[in-house]
N, C-alpha and C positions, 0 to 999 in steps of 0.2 A: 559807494565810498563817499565821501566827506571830502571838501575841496584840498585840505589839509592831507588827508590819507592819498588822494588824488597825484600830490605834488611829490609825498614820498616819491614814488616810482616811475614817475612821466618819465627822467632820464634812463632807468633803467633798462638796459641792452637784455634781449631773452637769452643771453648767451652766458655758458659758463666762461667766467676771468677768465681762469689758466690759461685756458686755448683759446683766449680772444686777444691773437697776436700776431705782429707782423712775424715773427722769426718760425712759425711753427714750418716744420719739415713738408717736404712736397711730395702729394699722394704715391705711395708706391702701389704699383701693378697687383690686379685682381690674379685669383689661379684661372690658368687656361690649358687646357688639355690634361694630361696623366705627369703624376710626379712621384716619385717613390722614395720615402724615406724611413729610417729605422724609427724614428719619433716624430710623428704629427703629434701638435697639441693646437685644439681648440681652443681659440679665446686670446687675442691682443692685447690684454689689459697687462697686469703688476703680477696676479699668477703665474700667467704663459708667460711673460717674460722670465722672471726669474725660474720658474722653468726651464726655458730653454738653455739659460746660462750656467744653470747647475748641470744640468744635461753634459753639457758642451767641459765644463770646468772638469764634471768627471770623467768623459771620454771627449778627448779632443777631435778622433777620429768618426765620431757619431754623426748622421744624417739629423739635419730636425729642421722641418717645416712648421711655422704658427699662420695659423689660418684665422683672419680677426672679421667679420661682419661687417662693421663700418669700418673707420682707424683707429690708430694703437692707442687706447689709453680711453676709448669713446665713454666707456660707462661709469660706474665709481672710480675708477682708479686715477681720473683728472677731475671730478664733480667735486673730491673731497677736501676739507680744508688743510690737507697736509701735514697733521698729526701726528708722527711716529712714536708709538707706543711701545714698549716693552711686551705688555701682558699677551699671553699667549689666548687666555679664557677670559677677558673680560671682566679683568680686574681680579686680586687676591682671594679675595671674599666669592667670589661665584667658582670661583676652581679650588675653593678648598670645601667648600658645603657641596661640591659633585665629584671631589678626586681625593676626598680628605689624602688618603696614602701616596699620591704623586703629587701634590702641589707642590713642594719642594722643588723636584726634578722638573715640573712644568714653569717655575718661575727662574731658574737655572738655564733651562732653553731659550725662554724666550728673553734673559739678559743677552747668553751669547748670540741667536739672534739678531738682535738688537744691536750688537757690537760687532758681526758681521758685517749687517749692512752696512756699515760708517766705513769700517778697513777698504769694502770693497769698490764704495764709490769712491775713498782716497787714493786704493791702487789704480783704476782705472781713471783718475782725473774724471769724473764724471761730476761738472757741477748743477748743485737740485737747490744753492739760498740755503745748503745747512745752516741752523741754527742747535746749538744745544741747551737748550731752555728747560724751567722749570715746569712742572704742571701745576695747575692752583683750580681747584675744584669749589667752589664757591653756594655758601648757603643765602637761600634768598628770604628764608625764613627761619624764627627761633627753633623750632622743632627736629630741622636738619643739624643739626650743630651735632645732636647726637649720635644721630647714622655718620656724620664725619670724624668724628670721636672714635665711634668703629671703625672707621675705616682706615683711620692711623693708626691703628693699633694693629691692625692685620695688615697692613705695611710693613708698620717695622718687625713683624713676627718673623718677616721674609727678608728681612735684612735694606728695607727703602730706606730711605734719608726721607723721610716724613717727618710733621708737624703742622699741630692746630694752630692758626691765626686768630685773635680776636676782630674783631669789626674795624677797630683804627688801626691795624696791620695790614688786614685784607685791603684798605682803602687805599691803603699806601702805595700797595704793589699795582692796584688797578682801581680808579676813583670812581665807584657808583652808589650813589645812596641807598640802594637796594641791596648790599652786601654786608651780611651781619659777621659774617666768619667765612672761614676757608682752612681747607687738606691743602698744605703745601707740597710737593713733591718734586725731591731738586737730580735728582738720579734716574738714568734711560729714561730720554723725552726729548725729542726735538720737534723742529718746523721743517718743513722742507716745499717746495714750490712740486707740485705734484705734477703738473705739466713736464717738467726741466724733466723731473725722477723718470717718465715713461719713455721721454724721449733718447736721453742717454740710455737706458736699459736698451732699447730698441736696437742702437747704432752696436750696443755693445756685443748685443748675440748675433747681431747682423756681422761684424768684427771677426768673431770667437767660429761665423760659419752658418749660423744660420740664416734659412730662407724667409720674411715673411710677405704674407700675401695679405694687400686688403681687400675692402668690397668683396671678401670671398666667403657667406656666408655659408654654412656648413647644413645641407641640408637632409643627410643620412648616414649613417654609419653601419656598416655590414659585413657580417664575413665574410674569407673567401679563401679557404683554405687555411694556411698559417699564415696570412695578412687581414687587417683591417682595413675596409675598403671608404676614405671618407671621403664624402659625395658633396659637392656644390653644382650652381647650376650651369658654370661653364666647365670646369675641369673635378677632378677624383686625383687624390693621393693612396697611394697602396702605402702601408705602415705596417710596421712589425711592431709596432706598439703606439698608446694614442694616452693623451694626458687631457681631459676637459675639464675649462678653467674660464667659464663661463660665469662665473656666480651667480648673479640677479637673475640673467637671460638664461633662457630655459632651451638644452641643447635638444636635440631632435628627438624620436624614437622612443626605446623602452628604456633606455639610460635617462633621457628628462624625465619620464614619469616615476622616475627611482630618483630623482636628486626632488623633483618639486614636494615629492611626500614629507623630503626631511627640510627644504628648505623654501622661503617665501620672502617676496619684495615688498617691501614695505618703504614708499614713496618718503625721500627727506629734501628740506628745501631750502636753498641758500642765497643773502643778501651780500652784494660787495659795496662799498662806500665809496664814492669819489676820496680822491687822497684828501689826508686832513691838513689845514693850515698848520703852520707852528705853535698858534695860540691853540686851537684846539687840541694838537697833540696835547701840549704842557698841561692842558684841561685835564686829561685822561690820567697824567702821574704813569703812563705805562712802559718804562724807562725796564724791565727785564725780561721783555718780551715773552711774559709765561703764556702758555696756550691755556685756555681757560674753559672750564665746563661748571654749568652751575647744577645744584643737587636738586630741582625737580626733577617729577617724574616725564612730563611733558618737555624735557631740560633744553636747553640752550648752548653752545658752545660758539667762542670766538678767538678769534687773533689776529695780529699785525700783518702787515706786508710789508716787503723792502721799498714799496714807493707810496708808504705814509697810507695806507687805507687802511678797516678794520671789515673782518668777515665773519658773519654773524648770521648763525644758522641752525635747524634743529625746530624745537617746538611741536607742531602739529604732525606726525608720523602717518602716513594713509595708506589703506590697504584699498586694490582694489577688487571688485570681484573677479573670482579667477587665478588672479596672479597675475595679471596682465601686465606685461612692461610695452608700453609703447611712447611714444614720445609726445603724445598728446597730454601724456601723464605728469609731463616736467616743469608746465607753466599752472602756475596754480593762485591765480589773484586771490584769493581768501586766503589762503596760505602764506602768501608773501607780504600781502597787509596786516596779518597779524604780527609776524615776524618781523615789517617796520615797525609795529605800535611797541613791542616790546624791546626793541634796541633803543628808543627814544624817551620806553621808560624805568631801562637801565639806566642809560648815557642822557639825561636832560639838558645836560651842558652842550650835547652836539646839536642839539633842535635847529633845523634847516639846514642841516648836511643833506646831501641827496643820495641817492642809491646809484651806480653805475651799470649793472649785472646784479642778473636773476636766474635763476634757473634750480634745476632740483631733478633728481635719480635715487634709481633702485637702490634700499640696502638689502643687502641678503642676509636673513636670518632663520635661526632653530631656535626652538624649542626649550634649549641651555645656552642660549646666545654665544656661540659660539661654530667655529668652522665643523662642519664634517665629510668624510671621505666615503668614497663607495667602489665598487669592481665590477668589472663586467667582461662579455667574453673571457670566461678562463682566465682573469687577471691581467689580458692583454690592456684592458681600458683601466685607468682608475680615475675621477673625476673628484674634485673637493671644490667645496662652495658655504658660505655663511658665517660671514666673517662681522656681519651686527655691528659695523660700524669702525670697526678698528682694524681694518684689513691692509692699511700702506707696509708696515711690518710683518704681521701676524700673513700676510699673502706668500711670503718667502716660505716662512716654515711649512706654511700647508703644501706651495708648490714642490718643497722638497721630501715632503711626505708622502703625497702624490707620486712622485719619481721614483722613492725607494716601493711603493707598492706593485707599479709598474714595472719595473725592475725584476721585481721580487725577491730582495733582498731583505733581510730581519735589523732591524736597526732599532737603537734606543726609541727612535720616534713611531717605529710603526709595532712598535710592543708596548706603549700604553693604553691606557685603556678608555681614554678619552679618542684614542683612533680607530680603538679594536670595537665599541660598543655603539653605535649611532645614536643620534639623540631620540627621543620620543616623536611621533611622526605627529604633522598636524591634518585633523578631521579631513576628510572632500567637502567640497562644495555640495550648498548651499553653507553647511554646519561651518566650515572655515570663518568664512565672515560673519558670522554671528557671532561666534566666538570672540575675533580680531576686535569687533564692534563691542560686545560687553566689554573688551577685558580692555579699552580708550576709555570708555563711559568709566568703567570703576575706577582706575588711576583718576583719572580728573574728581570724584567724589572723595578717594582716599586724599588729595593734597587738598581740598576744602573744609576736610577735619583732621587739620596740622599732622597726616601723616597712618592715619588708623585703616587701617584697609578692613573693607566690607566683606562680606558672604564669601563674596565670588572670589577677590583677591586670598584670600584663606583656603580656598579649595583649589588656586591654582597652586598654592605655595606649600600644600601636601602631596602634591605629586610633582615637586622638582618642578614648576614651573615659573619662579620668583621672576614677578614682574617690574620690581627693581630697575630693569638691563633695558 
């Protein structure tokens, strides 16, 4: 690095923001010995929580144990910039080219959804920094203008409050000389401090009855009769039914090897700012706190904080071989310098702002960029994972999809057919990562000819696999 690149990051902490605070909760207790509950669910994160709590909301009398590996919130569900999105599939446009016949009823969901969550952190006082802000989807080149053209138009098909911005609009709402236009979108979209969200859920199913356990990493699952036997390395829960809610992390057994075929992490990595002065702010013009994503394919997303910072993340996506999530995987100097070089040459006006916090986590993705669900034991287990990026919402809905399949009750959500049909599986290894690696290498060649995709992009995009997402 360059003494310039150098001074980017010297301050920056390997730590993610959210949870690098005094006030964060104090460790609770790993499982030890035998625990018996009608619902274990796998996984501490935004899943299992809302899990548990839907759990708990439809039978107040219910048993339920969450069993989390590290602490509550450890993986995407506190890494991410706090984005709450509507879209159940990843935007209009990818759930109506794969559901033509439900997007309707899929964008219907994941309103109420979306409108859910707000009632319910209101009724429980649970505060998460709500914001209810705009989305502003931002083209960084002339060629985009047109894909955002589409893409207000399959907005408003579904009923959004969308609109195209010219250049001196988009400037307005957010001032970088690098912004030619922008999809505004002023309906279901907020900010929320994603730390606060995991922590309040937490207390809340802890509230409502449930048990959870940290440091209790889940290391087999087995029958045993009409129970499911979940095994760690100090104590085992008997369950009469189990919910895994894992995403990224790949749970034990012949259940992971059934979720990693339809699902895979693919490393994303995020810069936080020292808070900005007043001048600087005023520099930026970003007086409506819209969250913001820009229309490459390599893209970028940013936004505000309540103590004056900007978070700015995204870019360089890595797979690595295997699947591997481990924590080796989170610091990534090339990744994180380039992700300074391009905040500085969005934002020129902040030149010699420093970076505070670094850091970077698994996203879980498919195939149709979007969640899917699976069963096992006789439909005692069901597990769902692969939320690509937009999971702090879209985590509810699959958790209570999950629940209704576990349950085994027929409900409008587990009779669509984006629940009932899984996505296309990705190759095994070695072919995996060749594939993940051609299809980085073509995206970077397709945005170097304003947008034309190559060979390979064309052949992914006849078998449902638009690499768009």
């Amino acid at each position: 690095m360059t003494p310039r690149q150098t001074g980017w990051l010297a301050d920056a902490a390997p730590r993610t923001f959210w949870t690098d605070r005094d006030d964060a909760p104090a460790p609770r207790a790993s499982l030890r010995g035998i625990a018996h509950a009608d619902l274990a669910i796998v996984g501490g994160g935004l899943t299992g929580l809302w899990a548990a709590a839907d759990a708990l909301e439809r039978d107040p009398g219910r048993s339920v144990v969450v069993l989390e590996a590290a602490s509550v919130g450890f993986g995407a569900s506190t890494r991410n910039a706090g984005m709450v999105d509507q879209s159940l599939t990843h935007g209009p446009e990818n759930g109506a080219a794969r559901w033509p016949d439900e997007i309707d009823v899929l964008v219907r969901l994941g309103r109420e959804n979306f409108e859910e969550i707000i009632a319910l952190l209101d009724r429980h006082e649970i505060d998460v920094d709500l914001r209810r802000v705009a989305a502003l989807d931002v083209a960084t080149q002339a060629w985009q203008l047109e894909d955002l053209a589409a893409s207000v138009a399959a907005e408003r098909l579904t009923g959004d409050d969308s609109e195209m911005l010219d250049a001196a609009a988009t400037q307005a709402r957010v001032a970088s000389p690098t912004y030619v236009g922008a999809m505004l979108r002023r309906n279901h979209y907020a900010l929320v401090d994603p730390a606060q969200l995991v922590w309040g859920l937490t207390r809340l199913v802890e509230q409502l009855g449930a048990t959870v356990f940290e440091q209790s990493a889940v290391t087999g699952i087995e029958p045993d009769g009409r129970l499911l036997i979940v095994s760690t390395d100090a104590g085992r829960v008997a369950a009469e039914r189990v919910v895994i809610a894992t995403n990224a992390a790949r749970p034990p057994g012949r259940v992971g090897r059934a979720v990693r075929r339809r699902v895979i992490p693919v490393y994303d990595h995020v810069l936080m700012t020292e808070p900005l002065s007043s001048d600087q702010q005023a520099s930026l013009g970003w007086d409506e706190w819209d969250g913001v994503d820009d229309a490459d394919f390599q893209f970028h997303y940013s936004r505000r904080t309540a103590d004056g910072r900007v978070l700015w993340g995204g870019d360089d996506a890595t797979y690595h071989f295997g699947g591997t999530v481990l924590p080796a995987h989170d610091q990534r100097d090339a990744t994180h310098t380039k992700l300074a070089a391009s905040f500085f040459t969005t934002f020129p006006q902040l030149e010699g702002l420093r970076f505070s916090h670094r850091w970077g986590g698994p996203v879980a993705t498919t195939t149709r960029f979007t969640c899917t669900w699976g069963t096992a034991f006789d439909g005692n287990l069901a597990w769902v994972a692969g939320y690509t990026g937009l999971g702090v919402a879209a985590s509810r809905f699959g958790a209570r999809t999950a629940l209704d399949l576990v349950d085994g009750v027929t409900t409008e959500r587990t009779s669509l057919e984006m629940v009932r049909r899984p996505p296309m599986a990705f190759p095994p290894e070695p072919a995996r990562s060749v594939v993940v690696d051609a299809t980085r290498r073509a995206t970077r060649r397709c945005e170097a000819r304003d947008g034309r995709p190559g060979p390979w992009l064309k052949l992914l995009e006849r078998f449902g696999l638009g690499f768009e997402a």
